[in-house]
C-alpha positions as CSV (number, residue, x, y, z in Angstrom):
1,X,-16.6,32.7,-5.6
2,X,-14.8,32.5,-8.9
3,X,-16.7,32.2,-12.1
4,X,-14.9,32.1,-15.1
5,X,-15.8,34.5,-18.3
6,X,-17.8,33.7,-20.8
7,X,-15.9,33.5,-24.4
8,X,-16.2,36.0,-26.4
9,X,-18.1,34.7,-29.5
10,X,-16.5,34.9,-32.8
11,X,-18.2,37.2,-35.2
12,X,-15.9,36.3,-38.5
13,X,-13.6,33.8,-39.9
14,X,-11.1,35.7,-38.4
15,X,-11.4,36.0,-35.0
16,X,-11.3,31.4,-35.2
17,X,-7.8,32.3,-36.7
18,X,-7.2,34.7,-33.6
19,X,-8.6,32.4,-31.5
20,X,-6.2,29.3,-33.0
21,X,-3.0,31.1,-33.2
22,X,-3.6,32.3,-29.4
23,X,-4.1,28.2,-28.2
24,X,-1.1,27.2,-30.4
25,X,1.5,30.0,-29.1
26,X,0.6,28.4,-25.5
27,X,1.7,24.9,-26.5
28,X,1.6,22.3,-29.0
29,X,-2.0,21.0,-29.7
30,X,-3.4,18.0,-31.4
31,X,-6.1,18.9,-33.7
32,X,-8.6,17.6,-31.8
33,X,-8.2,20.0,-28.7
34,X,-7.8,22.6,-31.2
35,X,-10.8,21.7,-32.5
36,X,-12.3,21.8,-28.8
37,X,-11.0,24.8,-28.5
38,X,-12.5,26.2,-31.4
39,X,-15.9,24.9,-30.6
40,X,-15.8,27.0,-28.0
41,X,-15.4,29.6,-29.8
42,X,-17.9,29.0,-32.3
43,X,-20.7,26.8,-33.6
44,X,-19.9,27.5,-37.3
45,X,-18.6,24.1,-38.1
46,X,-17.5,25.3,-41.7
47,X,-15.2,28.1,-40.5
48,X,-13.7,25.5,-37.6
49,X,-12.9,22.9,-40.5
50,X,-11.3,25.7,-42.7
51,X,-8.9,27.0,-40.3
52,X,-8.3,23.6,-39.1
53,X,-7.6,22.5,-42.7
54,X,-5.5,25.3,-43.3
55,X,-3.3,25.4,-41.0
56,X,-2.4,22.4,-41.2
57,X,-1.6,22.8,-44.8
58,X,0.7,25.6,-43.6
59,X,2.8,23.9,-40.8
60,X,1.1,25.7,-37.9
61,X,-0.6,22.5,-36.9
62,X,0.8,18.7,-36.6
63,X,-1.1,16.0,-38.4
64,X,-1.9,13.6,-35.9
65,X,0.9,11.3,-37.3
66,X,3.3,13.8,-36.9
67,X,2.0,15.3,-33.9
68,X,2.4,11.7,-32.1
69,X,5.7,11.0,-33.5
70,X,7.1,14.1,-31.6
71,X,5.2,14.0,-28.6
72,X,6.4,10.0,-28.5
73,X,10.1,11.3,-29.0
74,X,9.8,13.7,-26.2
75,X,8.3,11.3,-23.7
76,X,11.6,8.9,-24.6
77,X,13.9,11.0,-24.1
78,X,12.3,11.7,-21.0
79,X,12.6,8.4,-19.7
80,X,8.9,7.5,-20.3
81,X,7.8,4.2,-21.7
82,X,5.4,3.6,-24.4
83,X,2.4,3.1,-21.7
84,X,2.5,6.6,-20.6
85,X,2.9,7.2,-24.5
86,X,-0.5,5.9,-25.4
87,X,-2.3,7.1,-22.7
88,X,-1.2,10.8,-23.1
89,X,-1.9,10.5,-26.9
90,X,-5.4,8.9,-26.0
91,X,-6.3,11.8,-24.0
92,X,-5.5,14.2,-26.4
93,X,-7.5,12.4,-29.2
94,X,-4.7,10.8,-31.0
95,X,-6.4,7.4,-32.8
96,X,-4.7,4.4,-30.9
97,X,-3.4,2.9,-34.0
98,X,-1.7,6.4,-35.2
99,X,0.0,6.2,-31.6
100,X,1.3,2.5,-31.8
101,X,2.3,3.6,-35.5
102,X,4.1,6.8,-34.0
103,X,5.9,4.2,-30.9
104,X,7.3,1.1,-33.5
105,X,8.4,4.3,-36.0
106,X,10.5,5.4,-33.2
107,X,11.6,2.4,-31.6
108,X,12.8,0.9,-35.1
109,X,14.3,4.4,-36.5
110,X,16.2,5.2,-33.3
111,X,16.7,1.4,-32.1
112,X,14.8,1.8,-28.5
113,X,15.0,-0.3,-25.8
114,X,12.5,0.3,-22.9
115,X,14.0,-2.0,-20.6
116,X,17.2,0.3,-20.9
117,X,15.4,3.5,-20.5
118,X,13.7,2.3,-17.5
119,X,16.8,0.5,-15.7
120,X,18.3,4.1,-16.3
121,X,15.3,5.9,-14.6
122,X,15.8,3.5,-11.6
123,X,19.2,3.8,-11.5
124,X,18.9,7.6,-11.7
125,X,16.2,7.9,-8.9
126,X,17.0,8.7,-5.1
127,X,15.1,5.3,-3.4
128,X,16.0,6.5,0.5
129,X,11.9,7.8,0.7
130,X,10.7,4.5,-0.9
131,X,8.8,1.5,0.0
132,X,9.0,-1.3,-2.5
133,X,5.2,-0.9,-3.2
134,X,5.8,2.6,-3.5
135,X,8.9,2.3,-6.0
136,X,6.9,-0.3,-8.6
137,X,3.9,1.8,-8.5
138,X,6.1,4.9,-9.5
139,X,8.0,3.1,-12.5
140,X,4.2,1.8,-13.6
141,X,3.2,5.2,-12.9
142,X,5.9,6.4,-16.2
143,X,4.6,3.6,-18.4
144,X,6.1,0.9,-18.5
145,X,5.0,-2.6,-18.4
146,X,4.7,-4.6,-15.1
147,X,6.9,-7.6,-15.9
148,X,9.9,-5.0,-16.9
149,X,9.3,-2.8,-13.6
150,X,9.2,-6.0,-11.2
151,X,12.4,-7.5,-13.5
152,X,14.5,-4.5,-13.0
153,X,13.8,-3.7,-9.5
154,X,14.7,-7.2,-9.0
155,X,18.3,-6.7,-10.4
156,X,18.8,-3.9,-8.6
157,X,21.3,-4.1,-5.4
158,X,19.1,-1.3,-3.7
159,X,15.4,-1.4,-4.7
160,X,15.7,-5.4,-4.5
161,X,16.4,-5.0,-0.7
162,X,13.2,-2.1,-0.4
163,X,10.9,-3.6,2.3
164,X,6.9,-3.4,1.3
165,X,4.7,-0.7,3.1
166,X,3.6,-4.1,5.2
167,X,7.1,-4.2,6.4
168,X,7.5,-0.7,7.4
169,X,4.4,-0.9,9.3
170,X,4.8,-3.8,10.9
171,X,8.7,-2.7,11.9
172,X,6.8,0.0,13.8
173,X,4.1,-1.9,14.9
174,X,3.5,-1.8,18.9
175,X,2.5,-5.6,19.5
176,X,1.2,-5.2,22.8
177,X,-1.1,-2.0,21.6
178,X,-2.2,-4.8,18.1
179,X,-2.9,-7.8,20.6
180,X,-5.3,-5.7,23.0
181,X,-6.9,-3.9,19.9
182,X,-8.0,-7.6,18.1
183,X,-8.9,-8.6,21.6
184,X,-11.8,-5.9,21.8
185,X,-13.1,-7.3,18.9
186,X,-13.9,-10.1,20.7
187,X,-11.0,-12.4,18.6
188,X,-9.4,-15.0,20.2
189,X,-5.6,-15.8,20.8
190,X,-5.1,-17.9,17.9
191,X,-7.2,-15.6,15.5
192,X,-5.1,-12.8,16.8
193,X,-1.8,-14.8,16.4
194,X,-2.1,-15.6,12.9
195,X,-3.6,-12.1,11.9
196,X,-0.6,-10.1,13.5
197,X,1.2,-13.0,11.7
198,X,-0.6,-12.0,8.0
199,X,0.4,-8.4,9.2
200,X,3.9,-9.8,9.4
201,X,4.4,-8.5,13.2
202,X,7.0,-10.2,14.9
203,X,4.7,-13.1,16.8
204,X,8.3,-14.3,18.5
205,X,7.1,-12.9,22.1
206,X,3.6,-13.7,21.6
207,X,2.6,-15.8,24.3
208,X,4.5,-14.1,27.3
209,X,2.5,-11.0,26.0
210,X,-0.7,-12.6,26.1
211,X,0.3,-14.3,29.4
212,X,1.3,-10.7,31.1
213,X,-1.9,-9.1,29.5
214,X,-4.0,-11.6,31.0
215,X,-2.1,-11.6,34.4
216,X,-2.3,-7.9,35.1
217,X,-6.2,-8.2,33.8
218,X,-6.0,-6.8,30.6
219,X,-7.7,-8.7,28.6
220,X,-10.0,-11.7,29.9
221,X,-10.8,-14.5,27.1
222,X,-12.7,-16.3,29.0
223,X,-15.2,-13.1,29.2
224,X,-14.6,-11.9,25.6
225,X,-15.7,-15.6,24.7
226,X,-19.1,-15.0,26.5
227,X,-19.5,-11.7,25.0
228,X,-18.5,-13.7,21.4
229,X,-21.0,-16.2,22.1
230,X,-23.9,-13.5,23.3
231,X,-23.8,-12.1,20.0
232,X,-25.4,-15.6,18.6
233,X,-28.3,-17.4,19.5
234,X,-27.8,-20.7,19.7
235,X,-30.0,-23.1,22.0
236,X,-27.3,-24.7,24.2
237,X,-29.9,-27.6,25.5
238,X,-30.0,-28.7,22.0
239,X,-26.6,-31.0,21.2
240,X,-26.3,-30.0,17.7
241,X,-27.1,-26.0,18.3
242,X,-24.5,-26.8,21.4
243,X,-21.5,-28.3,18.5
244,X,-22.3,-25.0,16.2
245,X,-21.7,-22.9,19.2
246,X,-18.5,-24.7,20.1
247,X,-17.6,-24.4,16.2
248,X,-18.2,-21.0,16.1
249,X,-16.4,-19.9,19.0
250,X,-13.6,-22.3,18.0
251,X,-13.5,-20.1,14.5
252,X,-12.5,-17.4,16.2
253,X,-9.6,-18.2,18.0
254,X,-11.1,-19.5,21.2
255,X,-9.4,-22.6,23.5
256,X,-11.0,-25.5,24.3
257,X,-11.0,-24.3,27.7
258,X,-12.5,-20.9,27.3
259,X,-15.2,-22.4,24.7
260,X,-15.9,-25.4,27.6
261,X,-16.3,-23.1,30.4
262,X,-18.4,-20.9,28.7
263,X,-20.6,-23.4,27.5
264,X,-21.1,-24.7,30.6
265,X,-22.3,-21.7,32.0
């Protein structure tokens, strides 16, 4: 099993710089995984501040201002929208308002438009592998706002025409295979009807299915309505009990003739 090294504690001032120079050659930090970092390192608050404070002074290490201005910039000119912007910035400890401050900067200075950048994200993008659902979750999934995704997919000739996971499904769907699965579950045929209809299976060849399932003995409603009915105990000498039954039975997706017959048992 791995287990990772314990960090060598610093001993001097100098090994924090060591240590700071070393996290900032990797990649650009904010100062508070810097700090982080350096906590690591040490518990002497007074050297963390100091190197912190210097090298800042010196360039080495953004201000968070500046930090989230170029980080922002980045992310815009990679076709991210201000979303994924401040949640990146929030992660890396950047104060929300310094982030908006850093996005309007930007957006005013360099005249953005994130409807633009994302209609040329979507027109960029590949869409054979997508589903509709799977397209607007991707463009949220950048950062930009719901209203612009479902706007812009909706102007497009392609991604307007994407059918939902739903559809795909249901496109595959075997209904024979959907009818006789609901039917173990004790459901009746107008139950099952509308639920392959909420599935939005094609229901056009519904009833000669049910009528050849039922022929060749595949399914038997007028038993799966007994079995529905064992699974209550209703007193069937009492009138009332005998309506709640019929009710029941009637909820789920029963005829009049199967509930009759089975009541009359």
């Amino acid at each position: 099993m791995f287990t990772q090294r314990p960090i060598k504690q610093a001993k001097t001032i100098d090994n924090v710089y060591g240590s700071a120079f070393y996290h900032l050659e990797a990649k650009d930090r904010t100062i508070d995984e810097l700090r982080k970092k350096l906590e690591a390192k040490t518990d002497n608050q007074e050297w963390i501040d100091t190197v912190l404070s210097d090298l800042i002074g010196r360039g080495y290490l953004k201000s968070d201002k500046d930090f989230a201005i170029n980080f922002a910039e980045m992310a815009f000119n990679s076709e991210k929208g201000s979303q994924f912007i401040l949640s990146k910035l929030k992660e890396k400890g950047i104060n929300e308002s310094i982030a908006n401050e850093a996005i309007d900067y930007l957006v005013n200075r360099d005249e953005i438009c994130e409807f633009t950048i994302l209609n040329n994200r979507l027109s960029n993008m590949t869409l054979d592998s997508y589903s509709s659902d799977k397209l607007y979750a991707t463009l949220l999934k950048y950062g930009f706002k719901s209203s612009d995704v479902r706007e812009v997919i909706k102007s497009h000739p392609i991604a307007s025409t994407l059918p939902s996971k739903m559809q795909i499904k249901a496109e595959k769907a075997d209904i024979v295979k959907e009818i006789e699965k609901l039917a173990r579950k004790l459901k009746g045929k107008s139950v099952i009807k509308r639920e392959l209809q909420q599935k939005l299976i094609d229901v056009t060849n519904f009833d000669a299915q049910i009528e050849k399932l039922e022929m060749d003995g595949s399914i038997d409603f007028y038993e799966n309505c007994q079995l529905r009915l064992d699974k209550k105990r209703f007193d069937l000498s009492n009138s009332k009990e005998k309506s709640k039954a019929y009710a029941y039975l009637y909820s789920h997706g029963f005829s009049s003739d199967e509930i009759k017959e089975t009541l009359n048992n």
